[in-house]
N, C-alpha and C positions, 0 to 999 in steps of 0.2 A: 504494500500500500504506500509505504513510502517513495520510492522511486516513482509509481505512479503523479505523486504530489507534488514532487518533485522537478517530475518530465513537465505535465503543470506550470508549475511556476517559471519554470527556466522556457516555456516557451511564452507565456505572456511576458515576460520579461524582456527577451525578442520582438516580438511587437510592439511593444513600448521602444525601443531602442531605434527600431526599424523606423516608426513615428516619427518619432523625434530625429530623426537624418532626410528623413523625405521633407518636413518640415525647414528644418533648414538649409536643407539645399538652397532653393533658389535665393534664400535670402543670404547665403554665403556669396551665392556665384552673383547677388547685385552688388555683392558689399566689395567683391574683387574683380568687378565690372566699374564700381565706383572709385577703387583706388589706380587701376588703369589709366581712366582718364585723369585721373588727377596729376599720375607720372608723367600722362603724355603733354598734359599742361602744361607742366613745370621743367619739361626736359623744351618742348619750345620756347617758352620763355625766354632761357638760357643762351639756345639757340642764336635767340634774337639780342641778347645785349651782348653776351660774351663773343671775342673772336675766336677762331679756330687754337688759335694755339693757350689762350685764355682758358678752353674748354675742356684742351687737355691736363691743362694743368691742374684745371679742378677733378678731372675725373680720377689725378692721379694722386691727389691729396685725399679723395673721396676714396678709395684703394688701399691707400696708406692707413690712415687713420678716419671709418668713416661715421662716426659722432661729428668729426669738425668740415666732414665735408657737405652731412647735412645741415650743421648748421650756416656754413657759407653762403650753402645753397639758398637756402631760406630767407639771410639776410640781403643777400642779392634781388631777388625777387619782392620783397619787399622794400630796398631802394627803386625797384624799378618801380614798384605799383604805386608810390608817396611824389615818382617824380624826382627823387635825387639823383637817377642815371638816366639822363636822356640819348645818349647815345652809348654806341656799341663800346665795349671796355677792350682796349687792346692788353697785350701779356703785359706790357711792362707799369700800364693803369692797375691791371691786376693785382699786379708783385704790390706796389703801394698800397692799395688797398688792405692785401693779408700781412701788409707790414705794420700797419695800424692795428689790424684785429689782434695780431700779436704782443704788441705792443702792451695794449690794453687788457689781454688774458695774462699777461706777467706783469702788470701792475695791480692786478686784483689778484692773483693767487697767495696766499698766506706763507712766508716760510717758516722753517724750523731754524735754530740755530743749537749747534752741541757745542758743550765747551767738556773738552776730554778730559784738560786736568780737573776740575771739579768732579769728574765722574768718575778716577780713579780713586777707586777704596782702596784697592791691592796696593802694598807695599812689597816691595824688594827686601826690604830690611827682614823683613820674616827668617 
């Protein structure tokens, strides 16, 4: 009887499961229909203010470390869309630009500093 109850359970259980994937299906496949276009927005955008060699460079910073190449990204796009880049940014606009953002990420990051002789407990003299 118990396997029976079992067989049971673990097939409603399956139909619940099966439900709930049919169910989100299509609202997955609109939610990665909807971030598609949003990539393809934003990769034209780029397109359009960055130059060719500008573009690589960001794809290659976005490769490198790509937290700071979304966030580039994004900051670029929204100079474009506020009106602070009205034209196309050649590499060496570019370079100035990530030389500023740099700039400004090492002036807000916090340091540490060690002072070693204070941190020596151990003596020699031992």
């Amino acid at each position: 009887m118990e396997d029976e109850e079992l067989q049971v359970l673990r097939a409603k259980r399956l139909q619940e499961l099966q439900a709930q994937r049919g169910a989100g299906g299509p609202g997955n496949q609109a939610a990665a229909e909807q971030r598609a276009k949003e990539e393809e927005f934003k990769n034209q955008i780029l397109n359009q203010i960055l130059s060719k060699e500008a573009r690589s460079r960001l794809s290659t910073i976005s490769i490198a470390k790509p937290e700071n190449g979304k966030m580039l990204e994004n900051m670029i796009i929204n100079m474009a869309q506020t009106g602070q880049i009205r034209t196309q940014l050649a590499d060496n606009e570019f370079v100035h630009l990530l030389e500023e953002v740099n700039r400004q990420i090492k002036h807000n990051t916090p340091t540490v500093k060690f002072d070693r002789r204070r941190a020596a407990l151990d003596s020699d003299e031992d």
